[in-house]
Each structure stands twice: as C-alpha cells, then as structure tokens.
DRENVORO-913637 format. One record per residue (C-alpha): y, x negated, z negated. Coordinates in pm, whole numbers, padded with zeros to 5 digits, always signed. Layout:
! residues N
YXZ;...
! end
This chain:
! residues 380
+01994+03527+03223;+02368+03554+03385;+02421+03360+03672;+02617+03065+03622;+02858+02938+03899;+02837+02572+03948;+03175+02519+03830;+03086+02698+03521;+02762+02418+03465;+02926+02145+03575;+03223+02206+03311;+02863+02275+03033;+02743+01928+03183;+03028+01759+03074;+03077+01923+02725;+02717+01852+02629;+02767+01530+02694;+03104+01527+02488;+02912+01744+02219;+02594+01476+02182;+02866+01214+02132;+03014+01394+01849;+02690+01462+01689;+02626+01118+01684;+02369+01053+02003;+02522+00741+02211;+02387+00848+02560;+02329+01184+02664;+02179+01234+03012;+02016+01514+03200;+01675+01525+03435;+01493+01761+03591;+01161+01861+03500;+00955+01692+03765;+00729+01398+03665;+00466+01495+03941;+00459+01093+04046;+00361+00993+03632;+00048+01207+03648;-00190+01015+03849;-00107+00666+03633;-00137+00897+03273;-00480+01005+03375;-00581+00688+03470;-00463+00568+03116;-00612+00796+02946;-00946+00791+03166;-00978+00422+03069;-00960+00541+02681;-00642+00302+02631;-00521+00522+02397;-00774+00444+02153;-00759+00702+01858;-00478+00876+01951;-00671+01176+02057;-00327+01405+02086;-00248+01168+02383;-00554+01372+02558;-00573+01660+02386;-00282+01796+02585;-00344+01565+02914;-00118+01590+03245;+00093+01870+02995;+00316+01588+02903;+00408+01586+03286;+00493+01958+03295;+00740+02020+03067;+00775+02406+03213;+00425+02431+03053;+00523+02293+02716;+00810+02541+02721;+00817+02819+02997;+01120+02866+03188;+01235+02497+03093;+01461+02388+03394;+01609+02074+03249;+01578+01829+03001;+01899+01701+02747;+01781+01309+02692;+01934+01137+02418;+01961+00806+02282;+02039+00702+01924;+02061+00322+01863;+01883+00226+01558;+01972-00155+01486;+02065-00228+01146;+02293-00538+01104;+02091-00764+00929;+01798-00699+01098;+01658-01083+01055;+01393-01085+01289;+01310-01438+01351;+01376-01566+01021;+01082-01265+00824;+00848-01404+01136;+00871-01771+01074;+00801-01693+00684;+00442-01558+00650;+00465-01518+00297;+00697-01225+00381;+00589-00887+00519;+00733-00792+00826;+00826-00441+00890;+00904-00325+01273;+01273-00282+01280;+01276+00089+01336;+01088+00150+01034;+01321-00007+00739;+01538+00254+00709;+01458+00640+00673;+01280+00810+00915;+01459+00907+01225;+01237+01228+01369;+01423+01509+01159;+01744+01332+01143;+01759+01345+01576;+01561+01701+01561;+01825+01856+01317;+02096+01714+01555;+01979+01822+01909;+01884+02150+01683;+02269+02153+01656;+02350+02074+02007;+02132+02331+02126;+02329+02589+01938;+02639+02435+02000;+02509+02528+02374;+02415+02834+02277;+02753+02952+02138;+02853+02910+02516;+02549+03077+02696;+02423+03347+02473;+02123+03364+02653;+01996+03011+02625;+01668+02923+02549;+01622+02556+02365;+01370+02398+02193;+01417+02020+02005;+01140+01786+02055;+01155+01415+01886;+00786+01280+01882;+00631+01627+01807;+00501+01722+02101;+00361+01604+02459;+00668+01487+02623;+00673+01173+02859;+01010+01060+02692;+01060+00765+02868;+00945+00948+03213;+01217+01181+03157;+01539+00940+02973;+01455+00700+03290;+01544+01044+03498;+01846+01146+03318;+02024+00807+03327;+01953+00641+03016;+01776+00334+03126;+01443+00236+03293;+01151+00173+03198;+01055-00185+03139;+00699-00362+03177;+00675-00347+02772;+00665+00058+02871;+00981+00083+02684;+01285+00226+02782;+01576-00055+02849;+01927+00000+02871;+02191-00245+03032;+02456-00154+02755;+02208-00149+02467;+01900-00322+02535;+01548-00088+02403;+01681-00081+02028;+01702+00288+02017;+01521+00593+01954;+01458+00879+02206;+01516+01245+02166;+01489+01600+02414;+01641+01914+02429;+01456+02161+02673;+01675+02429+02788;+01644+02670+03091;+01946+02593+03205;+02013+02482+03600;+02240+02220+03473;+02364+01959+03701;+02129+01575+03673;+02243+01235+03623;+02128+00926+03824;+01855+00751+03683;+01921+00371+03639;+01830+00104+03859;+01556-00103+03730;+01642-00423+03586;+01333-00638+03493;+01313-00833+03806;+01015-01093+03830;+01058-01122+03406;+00774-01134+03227;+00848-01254+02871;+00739-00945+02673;+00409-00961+02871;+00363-01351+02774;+00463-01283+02408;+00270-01022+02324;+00025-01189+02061;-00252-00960+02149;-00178-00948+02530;-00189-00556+02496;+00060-00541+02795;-00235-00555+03042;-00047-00556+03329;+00334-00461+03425;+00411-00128+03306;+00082-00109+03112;+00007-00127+02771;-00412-00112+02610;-00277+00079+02294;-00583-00070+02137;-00464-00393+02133;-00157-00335+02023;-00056-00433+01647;+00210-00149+01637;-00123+00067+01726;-00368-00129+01485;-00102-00129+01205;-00006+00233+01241;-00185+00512+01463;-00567+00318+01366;-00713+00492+01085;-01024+00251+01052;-01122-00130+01042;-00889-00356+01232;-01120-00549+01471;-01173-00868+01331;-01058-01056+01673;-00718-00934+01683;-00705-00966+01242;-00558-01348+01263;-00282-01254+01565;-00162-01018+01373;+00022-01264+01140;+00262-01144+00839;+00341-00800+01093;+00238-00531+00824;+00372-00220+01046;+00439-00244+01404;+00569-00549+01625;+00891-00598+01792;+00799-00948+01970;+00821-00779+02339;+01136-00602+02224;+01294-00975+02085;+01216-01162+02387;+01368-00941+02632;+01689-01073+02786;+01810-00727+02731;+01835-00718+02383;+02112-00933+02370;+02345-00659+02429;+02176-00413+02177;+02399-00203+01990;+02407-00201+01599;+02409+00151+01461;+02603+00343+01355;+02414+00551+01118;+02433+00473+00755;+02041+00610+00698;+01903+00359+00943;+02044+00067+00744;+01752-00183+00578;+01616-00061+00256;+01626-00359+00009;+01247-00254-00117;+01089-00311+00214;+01323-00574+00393;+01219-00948+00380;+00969-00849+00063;+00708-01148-00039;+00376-01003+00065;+00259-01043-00267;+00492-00813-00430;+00405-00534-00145;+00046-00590-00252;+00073-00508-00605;+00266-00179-00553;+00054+00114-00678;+00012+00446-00489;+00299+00587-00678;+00521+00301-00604;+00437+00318-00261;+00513+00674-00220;+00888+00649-00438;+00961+00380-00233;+00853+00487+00136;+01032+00877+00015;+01210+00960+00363;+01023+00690+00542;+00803+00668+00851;+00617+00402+00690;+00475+00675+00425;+00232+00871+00755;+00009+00578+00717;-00085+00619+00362;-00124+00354+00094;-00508+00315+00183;-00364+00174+00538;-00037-00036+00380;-00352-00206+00164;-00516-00236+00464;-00248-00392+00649;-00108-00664+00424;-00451-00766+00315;-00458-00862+00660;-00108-01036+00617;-00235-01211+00315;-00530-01379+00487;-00285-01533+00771;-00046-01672+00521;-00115-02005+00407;-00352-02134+00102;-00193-02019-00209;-00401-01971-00510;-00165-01670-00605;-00277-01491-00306;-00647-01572-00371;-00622-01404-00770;-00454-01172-00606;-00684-01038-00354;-00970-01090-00613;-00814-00876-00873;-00716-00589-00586;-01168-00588-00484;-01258-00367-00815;-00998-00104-00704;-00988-00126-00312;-01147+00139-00129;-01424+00029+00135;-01153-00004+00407;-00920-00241+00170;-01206-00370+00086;-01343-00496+00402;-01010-00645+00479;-00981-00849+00163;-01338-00975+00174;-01201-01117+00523;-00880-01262+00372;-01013-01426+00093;-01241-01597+00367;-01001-01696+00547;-00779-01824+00242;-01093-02050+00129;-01129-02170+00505;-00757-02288+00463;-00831-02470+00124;-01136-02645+00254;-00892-02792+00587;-00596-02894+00350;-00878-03093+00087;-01063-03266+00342;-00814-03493+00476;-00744-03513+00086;-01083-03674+00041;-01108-03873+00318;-00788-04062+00249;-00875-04090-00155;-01238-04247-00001;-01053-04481+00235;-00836-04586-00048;-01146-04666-00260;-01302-04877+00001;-00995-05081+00072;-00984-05163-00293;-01350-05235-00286;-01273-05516-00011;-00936-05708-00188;-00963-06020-00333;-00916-05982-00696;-00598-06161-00760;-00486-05922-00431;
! end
C-alpha cells in the first residue's frame, strides 16, 4: 500500500467521520486493534461455561481479541453507533400489563444487521474511492468481534456493569457496527467511565444474571433464555420471566443514562403494529405462516415459531387466572411439539394454582357468612 502522510489520514479521519454521518451512523469513532487486557476476563467467561449454548462464543476463543487474526493486515477499527429508539417505545406501560407480550425494544422493528452491514459496506467504498488500495471488511454481529471492547476504544461510550455500551449523549439505546480496514488512521479517546458506585441494572435484573459488575451468566439471562436457548427454559427462572416473550430491557430502563437516549431516526426501526403491545393471546394463536408474514425482515423470525410457542407459553402461565388462557393452552397441547409442550403443561399448572388462591378466600368468606347467619336471632 502507498504511504500515507499524516496530514493525508488525518484529513481521511475526519471525512469518515463526516461520511458515517451522512450514511446515517450517529457516532463514528476509531480504535486500534489491541484488546490484549479483555483476553484474560473472556477466557475466564468462557472457562466458567457462562455462555451457555452459545458455542460460537468458544468456537473462535481469544480471536475476538485479535482482530488482525479475524482479518489480516487489519490496523484499525471504524466503530459505529446507530440509535435504535422508536418513539413510542412504551416500556413500562407493556410491563405492568401481563396480558401483553413484551418484545425487547430493538426487536419491533426490522432487523438492523444488513441494514448497518449494507451501510458501513458503503462507507468502506466510499473509503475506498480515496485509497485505492484499501482493504475493508463490514462486520455487524457476524463474526467474533469484542464490539463493545473496541466502540469503548474508539470513543463511543464505555462499557457499563450491564456489559453494555453507555453513551453520555444517548444512553445504551443503540446498535453497534465495525469496519476493519488496514489503514494507520489516527484514534479517538475512549470515554471516561460513568457508572460510578450505581448499581440499578445489577439490582433489577429479575434473574440476577449480572453476577457481578461487568459480568453477565448468559444463562440466566431472559434475553439468552428467550432467544440464543434452543431447549427447555429451566423451570426456576420460568415465573421471573413474566410477560418478556423476546429479550429484556429492565437493566437498560433503569439506568440513569437512558434518560438522554436518542429516538431514531430511521423509519425501518419504527414499532410494527403486529408485534407492539399485542395481547398474548392473540400472539399465541398465530400459525407458522402467520408468524413467518409477520416477523418477514425481523430478528424475531431466527428463533423460529417452535421457540415464539415456547416463549409465550411461558408468558401465558405468569399472567393472571383467565379461563381464556386456560382453553387456550388446552386447545394449543394436540398440536405443540414436545418443547411447546412441556411449557404449556407448566402454564396450565400454574394457571390452576392461580384459580385455586383466588377461590379459597372465596370459600372461606361464603362459610363465614353461613355461620354468622347460623348464630342471628331470627327476627335479626
């Protein structure tokens, strides 16, 4: 490759910046490629098995801090950040329901991976178009890339004890992207960290999968449970799980950061009426083929219907006694597959459980009425 003065990349610095902007990206920072201080805490992660199924986590081990040997000759990293906040996101008010299904906020609208690939796709050539001999390569969840290692390097934010990335201008509502280029560019300044001696999102968490600060069990995790777990949902964490149906924001809402989250910009991250604030009911009677018109461009689809069964079955045992949700669940055992299955045995359990406590008190009070009666004088 030419040589490149440093006036010459610190002029290509600034334009990719300028160029990210205009392809719709809200923060564009650069890092270098070393994340030689992440290794020793990844292995240990992945030692203790705490990333449950996710077996691509370890197929590709300490890789994911090496980005020269995901791509060789890779000399910097492009981070971006896209805010994904729709404006009538409604978080509190789909939790406090749980006859609704709640849908992790990322996920309503349509999936973000080849939107932010085809864009960085487009800055890279936008780059190239300037240096002939540039070598890129996009990456946006499809590969081993410590994302948060390497936006926390290039400027973007830090990373907070939920693991996520925060940002003092826009909070963690965003998605991460990379561009890896062999380019000497100049860096940005990572962030100063902002958490302090806050805890919330480690208090909040209703399956306490943030184990410690900075550390999160991916097997107790409902975003994990609801999403990357291809099997039986352990029955302990089944009744924490609540009315969540795919993923969990909790340690996202109670961060004080969040309140300066940015709404987005982009029309295709927008809620999609069939999956925002839907009655659990009516997400449990879609068929396969309704579930795959209406997930079409979604990242909710890569769990598969057998899972979304899975899921709000789940959802439907936590919501309270209704005798709709019972037939329901009855009529859905002839069909289910041994995975639904198992889950609706366990809600219609729990249902039943819920019916028993409401006609109890019922009883009691119709037996105390009798024996009152019994006792009254007759012209009482």
């Amino acid at each position: 490759m030419s040589q490149l003065s440093q006036q010459a990349l610190q002029s290509l610095f600034e334009n990719i910046k300028s160029w990210g902007k205009a392809l719709g990206f809200q923060h564009v920072g650069v890092a270098d490629v070393d994340l030689s201080i992440h290794e020793e805490k990844l292995q240990q992660w992945l030692d203790q098995g705490m990333h449950g199924e996710m077996q691509f986590m370890a197929e590709h081990g300490l890789k994911r801090a090496r980005p020269a040997e995901l791509l060789p000759g890779t000399l910097r990293v492009i981070s971006v950040r896209m805010d994904y906040l729709p404006p009538d996101a409604g978080f509190a008010k789909t939790l406090k329901q749980p006859d609704l299904a709640y849908i992790s906020r990322y996920a309503l609208g349509r999936d973000y991976h080849k939107l932010m690939r085809n864009r960085l796709k487009k800055l890279g050539e936008q780059i190239q178009e300037a240096v002939k001999e540039l070598d890129f390569r996009p990456f946006v969840d499809s590969a081993p890339v410590l994302e948060h290692a390497l936006a926390e390097k290039a400027g973007i934010g830090w990373t907070g004890k939920h693991s996520l990335t925060l940002s003092r201008e826009a909070g963690s509502w965003f998605f991460l992207g990379e561009l890896f280029i062999n380019l000497p560019l100049p860096v940005d300044t990572p962030q100063a960290e902002g958490c302090g001696s806050c805890s919330a999102c480690i208090t909040i968490c209703p399956t306490q999968a943030i184990v410690a600060p900075y550390k999160v069990d991916a097997r107790r995790c409902i975003s994990y449970l609801t999403i990357e777990l291809k099997g039986a949902i352990p029955e302990e964490f089944r009744p924490l799980i609540g009315n969540r149906i795919y993923g969990c924001d909790d340690c996202q809402l109670i961060c004080p950061w969040n309140r300066y989250g940015q709404l987005t910009e982009e029309a295709d991250f927008r809620a999609r009426p069939a999956l925002k604030d839907q009655p659990l009911l009516i997400l449990f009677a879609w068929d396969e083929a309704t579930f795959l018109k209406n997930t079409e461009g979604s990242a909710i689809r890569r769990i598969g219907f057998e899972r979304w069964q899975r899921n709000i079955a789940v959802a439907l045992g936590n919501a309270p006694y209704d005798e709709a949700i019972v037939t329901a669940l009855k009529c859905a055992q002839a069909t289910a597959t041994p995975l639904v299955k198992e889950h609706i045995d366990w809600a219609l359990v729990q249902q039943m459980a819920k019916h028993q406590q409401a006609t109890v008190p019922i009883r009691l009070t119709q037996r105390l009425v009798r024996s009152i009666e019994k006792g009254l004088p007759r012209d009482a």
